[in-house]
Structures are given as C-alpha cells and as structure tokens.
C-alpha positions in Angstrom: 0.0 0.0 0.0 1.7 3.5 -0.7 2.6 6.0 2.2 -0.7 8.1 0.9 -3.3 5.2 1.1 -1.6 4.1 4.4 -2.0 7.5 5.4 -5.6 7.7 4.2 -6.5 4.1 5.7 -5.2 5.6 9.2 -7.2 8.7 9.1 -10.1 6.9 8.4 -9.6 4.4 11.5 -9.3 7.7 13.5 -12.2 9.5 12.5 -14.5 6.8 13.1 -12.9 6.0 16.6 -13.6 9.8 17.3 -17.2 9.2 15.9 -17.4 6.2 18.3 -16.3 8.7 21.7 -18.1 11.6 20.3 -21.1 9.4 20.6 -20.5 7.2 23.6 -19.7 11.0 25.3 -23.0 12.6 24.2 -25.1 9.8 25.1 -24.2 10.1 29.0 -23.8 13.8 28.8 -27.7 13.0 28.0 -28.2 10.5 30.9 -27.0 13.0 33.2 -29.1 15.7 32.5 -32.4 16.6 30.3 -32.6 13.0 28.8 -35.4 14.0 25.8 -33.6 17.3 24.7 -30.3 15.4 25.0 -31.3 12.6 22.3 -32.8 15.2 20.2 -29.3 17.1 20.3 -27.6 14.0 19.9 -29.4 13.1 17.2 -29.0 16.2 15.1 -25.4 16.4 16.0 -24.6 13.0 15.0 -26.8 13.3 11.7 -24.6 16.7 10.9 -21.2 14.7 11.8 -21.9 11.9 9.6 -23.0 14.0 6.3 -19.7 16.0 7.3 -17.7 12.8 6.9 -19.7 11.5 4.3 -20.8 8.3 6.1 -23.9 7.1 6.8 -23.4 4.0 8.3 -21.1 4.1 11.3 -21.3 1.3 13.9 -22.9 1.7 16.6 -20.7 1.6 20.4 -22.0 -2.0 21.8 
C-alpha cells in the first residue's frame, strides 16, 4: 500500500474512533441531564457529523 493510502487508511480508523467517543460521550452527557432534549441534540449532531464525513453507516458503540 503506498505512504498516501496508508495514510488515508489511518485517518479513516481515527475518524471513526472519534465518531465512536463523540457518541458514547453525548449519550451520557444526556443521561445525566435533560434526557429528551439530550437525544434530540444527539441526534441532530450526529446526523450533521456523519453528512460531514460523508458516512452514513457508522457502527454503533456496543
């Protein structure tokens, strides 16, 4: 694989790791307060972050 799709590869690994704390963060960040208006900011948030990465089908954090 050359330097730039090793590079690439990595990035991607990264970015969805981030995708995977960004969400496991904002779902108890919800639990601890307003629970409803927290999953409606979640949801919007992680609906904006995945168009922004141009991926629609992250998996989800077991």
């Amino acid at each position: 694989m050359s330097s730039h799709l090793q590079i690439i590869a990595e990035l991607e690994a990264l970015t969805e790791t981030q995708a995977r704390i960004i969400s496991a963060l904002a779902t108890r960040l919800a639990e601890l307060g307003d629970v409803e208006t927290g999953r409606d900011e979640i949801a919007e948030a992680d609906k904006a972050y995945r168009a922004l990465i141009g991926c629609d089908e992250l998996p989800d954090i077991p």
